[in-house]
Backbone bond lengths (Angstrom), bond angles and torsions (degrees), N, CA, C in turn:
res aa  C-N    CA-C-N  psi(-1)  N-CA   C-N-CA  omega(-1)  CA-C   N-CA-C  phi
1 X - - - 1.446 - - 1.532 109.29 -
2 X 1.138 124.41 138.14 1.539 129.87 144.79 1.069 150.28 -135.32
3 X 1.092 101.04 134.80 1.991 159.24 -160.55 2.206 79.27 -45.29
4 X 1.489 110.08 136.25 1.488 93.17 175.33 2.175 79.28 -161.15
5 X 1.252 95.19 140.87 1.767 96.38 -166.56 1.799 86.88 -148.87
6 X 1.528 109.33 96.77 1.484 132.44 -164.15 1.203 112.08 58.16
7 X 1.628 124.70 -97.29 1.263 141.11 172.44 1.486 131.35 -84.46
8 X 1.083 110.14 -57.52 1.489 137.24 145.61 1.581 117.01 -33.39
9 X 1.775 103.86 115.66 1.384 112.76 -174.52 1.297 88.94 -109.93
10 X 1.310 103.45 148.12 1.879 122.58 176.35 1.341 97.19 -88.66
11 X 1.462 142.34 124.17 1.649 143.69 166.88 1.153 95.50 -70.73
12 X 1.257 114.02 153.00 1.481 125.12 164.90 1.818 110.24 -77.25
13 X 1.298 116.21 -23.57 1.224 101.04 -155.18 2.017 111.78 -89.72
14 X 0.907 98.87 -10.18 1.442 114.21 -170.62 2.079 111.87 -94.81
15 X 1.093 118.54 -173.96 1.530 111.64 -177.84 1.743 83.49 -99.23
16 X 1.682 83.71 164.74 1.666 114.11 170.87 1.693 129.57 -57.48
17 X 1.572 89.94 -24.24 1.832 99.45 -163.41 1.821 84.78 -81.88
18 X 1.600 107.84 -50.87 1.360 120.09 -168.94 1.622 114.10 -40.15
19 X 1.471 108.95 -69.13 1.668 127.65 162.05 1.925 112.85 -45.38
20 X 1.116 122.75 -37.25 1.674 121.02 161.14 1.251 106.75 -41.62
21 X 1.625 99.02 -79.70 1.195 103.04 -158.37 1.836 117.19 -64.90
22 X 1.460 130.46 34.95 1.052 131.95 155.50 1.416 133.38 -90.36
23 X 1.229 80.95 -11.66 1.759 98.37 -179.34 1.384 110.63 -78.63
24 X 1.527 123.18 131.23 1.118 118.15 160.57 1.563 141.42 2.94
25 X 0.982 152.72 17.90 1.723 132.06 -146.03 1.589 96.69 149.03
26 X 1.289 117.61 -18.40 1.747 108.69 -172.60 1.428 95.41 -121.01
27 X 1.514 116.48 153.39 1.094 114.19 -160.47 2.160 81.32 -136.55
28 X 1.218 96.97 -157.44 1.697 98.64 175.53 1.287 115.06 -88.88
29 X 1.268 140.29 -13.28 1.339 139.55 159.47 1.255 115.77 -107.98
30 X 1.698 130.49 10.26 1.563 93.01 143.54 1.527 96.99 -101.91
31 X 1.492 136.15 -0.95 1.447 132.19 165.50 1.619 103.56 -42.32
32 X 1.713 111.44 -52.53 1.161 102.65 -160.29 1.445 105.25 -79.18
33 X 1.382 118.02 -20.64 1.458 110.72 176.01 1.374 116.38 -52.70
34 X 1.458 112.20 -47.33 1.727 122.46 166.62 1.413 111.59 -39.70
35 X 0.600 98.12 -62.43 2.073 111.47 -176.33 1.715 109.47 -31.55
36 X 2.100 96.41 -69.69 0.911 103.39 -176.64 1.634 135.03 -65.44
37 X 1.810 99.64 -2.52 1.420 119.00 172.63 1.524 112.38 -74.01
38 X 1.260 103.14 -29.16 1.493 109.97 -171.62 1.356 118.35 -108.33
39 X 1.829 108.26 9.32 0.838 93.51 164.03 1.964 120.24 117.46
40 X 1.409 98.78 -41.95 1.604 127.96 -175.01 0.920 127.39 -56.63
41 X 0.766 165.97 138.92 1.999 163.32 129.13 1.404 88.90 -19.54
42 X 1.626 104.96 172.27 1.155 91.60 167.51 1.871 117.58 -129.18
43 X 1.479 90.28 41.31 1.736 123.79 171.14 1.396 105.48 -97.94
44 X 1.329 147.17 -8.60 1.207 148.75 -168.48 1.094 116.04 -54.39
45 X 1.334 133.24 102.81 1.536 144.68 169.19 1.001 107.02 -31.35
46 X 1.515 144.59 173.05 1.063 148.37 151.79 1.747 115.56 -98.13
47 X 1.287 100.95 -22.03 1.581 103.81 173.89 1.556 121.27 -77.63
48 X 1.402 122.60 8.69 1.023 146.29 161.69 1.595 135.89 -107.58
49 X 1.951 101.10 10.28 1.275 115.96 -169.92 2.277 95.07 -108.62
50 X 1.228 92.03 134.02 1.495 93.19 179.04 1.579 94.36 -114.87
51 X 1.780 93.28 161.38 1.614 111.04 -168.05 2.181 104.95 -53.83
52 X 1.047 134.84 -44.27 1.632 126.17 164.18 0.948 103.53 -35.16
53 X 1.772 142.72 -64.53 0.836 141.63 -103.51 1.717 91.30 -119.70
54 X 1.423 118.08 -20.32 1.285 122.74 175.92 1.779 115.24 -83.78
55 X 1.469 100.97 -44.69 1.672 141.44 176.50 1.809 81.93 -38.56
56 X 1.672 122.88 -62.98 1.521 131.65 -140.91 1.719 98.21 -83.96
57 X 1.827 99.91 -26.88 1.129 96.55 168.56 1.503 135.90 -69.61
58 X 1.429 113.81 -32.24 1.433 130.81 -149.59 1.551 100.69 -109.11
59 X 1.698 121.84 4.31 1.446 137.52 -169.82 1.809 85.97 -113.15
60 X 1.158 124.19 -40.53 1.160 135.59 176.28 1.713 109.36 -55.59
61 X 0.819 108.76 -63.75 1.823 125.34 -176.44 1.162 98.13 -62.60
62 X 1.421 124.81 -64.01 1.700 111.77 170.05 1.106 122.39 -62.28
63 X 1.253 136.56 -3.60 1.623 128.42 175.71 2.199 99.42 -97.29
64 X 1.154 107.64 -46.16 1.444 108.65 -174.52 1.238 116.36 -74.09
65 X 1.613 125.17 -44.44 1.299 122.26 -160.22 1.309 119.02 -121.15
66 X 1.229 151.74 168.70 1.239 167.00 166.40 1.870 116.21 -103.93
67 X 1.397 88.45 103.28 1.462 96.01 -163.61 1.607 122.14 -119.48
68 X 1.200 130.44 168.08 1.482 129.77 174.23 1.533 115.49 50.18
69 X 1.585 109.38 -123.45 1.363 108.42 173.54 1.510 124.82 -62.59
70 X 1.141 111.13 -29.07 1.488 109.76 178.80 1.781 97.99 -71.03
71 X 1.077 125.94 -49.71 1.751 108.22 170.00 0.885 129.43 -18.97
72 X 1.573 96.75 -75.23 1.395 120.85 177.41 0.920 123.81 -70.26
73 X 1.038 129.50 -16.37 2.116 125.77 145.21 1.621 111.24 -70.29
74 X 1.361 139.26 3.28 0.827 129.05 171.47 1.703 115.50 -122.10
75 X 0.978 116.66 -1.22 1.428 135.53 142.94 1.544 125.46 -66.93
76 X 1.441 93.72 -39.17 1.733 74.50 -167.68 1.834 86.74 -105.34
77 X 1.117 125.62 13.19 1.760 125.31 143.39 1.141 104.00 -61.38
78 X 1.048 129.75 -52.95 1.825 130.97 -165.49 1.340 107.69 -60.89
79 X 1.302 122.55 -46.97 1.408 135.13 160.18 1.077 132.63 -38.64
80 X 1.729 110.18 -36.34 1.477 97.43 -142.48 1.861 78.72 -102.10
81 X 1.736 106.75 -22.21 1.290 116.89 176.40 1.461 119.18 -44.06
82 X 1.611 113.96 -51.29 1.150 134.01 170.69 1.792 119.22 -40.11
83 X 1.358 97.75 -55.56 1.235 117.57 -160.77 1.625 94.19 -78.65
84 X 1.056 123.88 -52.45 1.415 112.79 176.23 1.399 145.62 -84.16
85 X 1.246 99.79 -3.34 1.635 124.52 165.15 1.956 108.11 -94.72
86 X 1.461 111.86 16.29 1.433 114.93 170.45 1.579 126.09 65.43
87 X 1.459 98.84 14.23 1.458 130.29 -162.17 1.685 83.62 -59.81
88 X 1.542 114.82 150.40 1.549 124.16 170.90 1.433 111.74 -74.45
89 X 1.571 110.38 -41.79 1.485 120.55 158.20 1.536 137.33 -27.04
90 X 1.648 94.27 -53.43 1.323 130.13 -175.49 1.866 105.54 -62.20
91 X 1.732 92.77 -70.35 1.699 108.33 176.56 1.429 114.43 -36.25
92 X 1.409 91.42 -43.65 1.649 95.17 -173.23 1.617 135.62 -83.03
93 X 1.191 75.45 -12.22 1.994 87.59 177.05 1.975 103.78 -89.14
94 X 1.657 92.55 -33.01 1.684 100.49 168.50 1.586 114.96 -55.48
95 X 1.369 107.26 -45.40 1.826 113.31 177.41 1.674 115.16 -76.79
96 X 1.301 110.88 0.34 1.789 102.96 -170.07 1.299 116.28 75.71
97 X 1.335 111.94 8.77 1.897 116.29 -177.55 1.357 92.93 -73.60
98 X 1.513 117.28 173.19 1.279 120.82 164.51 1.583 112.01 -97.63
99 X 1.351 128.21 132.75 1.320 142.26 -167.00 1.707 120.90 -64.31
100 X 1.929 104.84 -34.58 1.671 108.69 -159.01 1.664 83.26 -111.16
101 X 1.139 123.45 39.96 1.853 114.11 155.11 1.500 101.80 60.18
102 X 1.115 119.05 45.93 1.642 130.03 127.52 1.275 140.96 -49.95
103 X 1.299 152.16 133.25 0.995 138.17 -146.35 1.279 105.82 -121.89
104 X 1.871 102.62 124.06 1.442 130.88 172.50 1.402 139.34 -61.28
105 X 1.137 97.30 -32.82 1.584 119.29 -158.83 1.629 89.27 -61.53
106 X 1.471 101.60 -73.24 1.646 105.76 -179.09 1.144 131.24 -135.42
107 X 1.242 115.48 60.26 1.353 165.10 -175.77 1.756 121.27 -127.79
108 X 1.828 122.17 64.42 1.866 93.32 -147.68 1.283 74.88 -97.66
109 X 1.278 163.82 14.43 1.352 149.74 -127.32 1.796 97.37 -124.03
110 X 1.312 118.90 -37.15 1.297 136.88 -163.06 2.155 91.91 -67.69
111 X 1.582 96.86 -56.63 1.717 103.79 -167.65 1.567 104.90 -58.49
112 X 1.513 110.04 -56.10 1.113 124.14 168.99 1.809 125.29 -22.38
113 X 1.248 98.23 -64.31 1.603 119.06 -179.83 1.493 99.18 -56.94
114 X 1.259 132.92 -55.11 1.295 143.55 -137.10 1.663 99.27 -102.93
115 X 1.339 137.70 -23.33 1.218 154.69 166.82 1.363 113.50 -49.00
116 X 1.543 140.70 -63.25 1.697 115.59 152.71 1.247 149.03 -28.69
117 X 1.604 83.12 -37.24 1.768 103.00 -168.32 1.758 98.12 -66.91
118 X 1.191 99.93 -44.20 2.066 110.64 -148.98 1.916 96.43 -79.71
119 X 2.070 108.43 -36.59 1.224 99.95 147.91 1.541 133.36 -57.53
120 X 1.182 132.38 -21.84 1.616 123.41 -159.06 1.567 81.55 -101.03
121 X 1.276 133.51 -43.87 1.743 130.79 -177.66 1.272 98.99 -46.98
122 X 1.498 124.24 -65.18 1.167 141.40 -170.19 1.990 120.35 -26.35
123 X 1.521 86.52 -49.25 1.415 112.99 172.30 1.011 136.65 -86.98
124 X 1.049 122.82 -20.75 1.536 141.90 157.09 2.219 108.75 -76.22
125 X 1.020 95.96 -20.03 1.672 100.50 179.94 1.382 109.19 -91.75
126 X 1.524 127.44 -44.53 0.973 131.07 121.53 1.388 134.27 30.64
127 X 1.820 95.18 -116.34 1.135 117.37 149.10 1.847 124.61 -18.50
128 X 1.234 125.75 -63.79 1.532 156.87 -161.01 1.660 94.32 -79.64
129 X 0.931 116.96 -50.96 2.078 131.04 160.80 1.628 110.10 -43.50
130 X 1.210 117.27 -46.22 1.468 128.16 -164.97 1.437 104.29 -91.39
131 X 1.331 125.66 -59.31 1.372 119.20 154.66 1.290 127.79 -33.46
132 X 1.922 127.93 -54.71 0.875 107.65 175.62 1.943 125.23 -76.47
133 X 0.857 97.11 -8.10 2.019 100.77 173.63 1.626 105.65 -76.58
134 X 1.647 114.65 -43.59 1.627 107.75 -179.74 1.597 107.66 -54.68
135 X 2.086 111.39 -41.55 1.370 99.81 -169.41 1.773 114.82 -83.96
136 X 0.978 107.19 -12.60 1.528 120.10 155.18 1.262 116.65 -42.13
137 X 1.459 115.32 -77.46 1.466 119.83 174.89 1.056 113.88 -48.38
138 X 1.041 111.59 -38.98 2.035 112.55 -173.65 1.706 119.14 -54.62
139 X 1.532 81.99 -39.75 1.924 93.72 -173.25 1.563 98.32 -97.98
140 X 1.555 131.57 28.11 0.980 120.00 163.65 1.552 113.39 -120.89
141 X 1.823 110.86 -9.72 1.456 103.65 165.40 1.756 104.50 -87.99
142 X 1.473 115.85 -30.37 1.403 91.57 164.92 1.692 142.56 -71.84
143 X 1.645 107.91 6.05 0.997 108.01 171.29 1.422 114.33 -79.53
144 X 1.607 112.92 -6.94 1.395 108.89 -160.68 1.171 117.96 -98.92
């Protein structure tokens, strides 16, 4: 049988904590926190996991954690918060600088790396800016 939790398929051949932590938002210690909720080692095969026992898991993850798209809509809120309240944080993730006071001078590898990311945010915030002014306008000729 296989185990499938949104996108993300659980392999049979590997442990349980291992296959968690692929998912978006869980890493190996809150995997193992899961485990230890339910009970598990945290060596547990997966070919030894039946559909309840997955069901108790995946009711678990949606009640404790904040995962996938909802993350990542709440990340790039934090961002866009940053960026538009003039935050130094904000500016700087907009320029490709590095944010936690890394050093520039001679260090170019850090800006470099970080320079797609702060472009592709950039555009997507953007984007999310323009939407909200079209639906703005919209509900301001029907107020009239």
């Amino acid at each position: 049988m296989v185990y499938k939790y949104k996108d993300k398929i659980l392999y049979l051949r590997g442990n349980l904590s291992n296959s968690l932590s692929g998912i978006y938002g869980i890493g190996t210690t809150k995997a193992s926190f899961l485990l230890d909720a339910m009970g598990v080692s945290k060596s547990f095969k997966i070919n030894y996991m039946n559909s309840y026992f997955f069901n108790c898991i995946v009711i678990l993850i949606k009640t404790r954690y904040c995962l996938e798209e909802r993350l990542k809509e709440i990340e790039l809120q934090r961002v866009e918060f940053f960026f538009l309240n003039n935050f130094i944080k904000g500016i700087r993730i907009f320029e490709g600088l590095p944010v936690r006071g890394q050093r520039t001078h001679s260090n170019h590898s850090t800006p470099k790396r970080m320079k797609p990311f702060s472009e592709k945010l950039n555009a997507i915030i953007m984007e999310r800016q323009q939407k909200f002014a079209k639906f703005s306008k919209r509900k301001k000729n029907i107020k009239k």
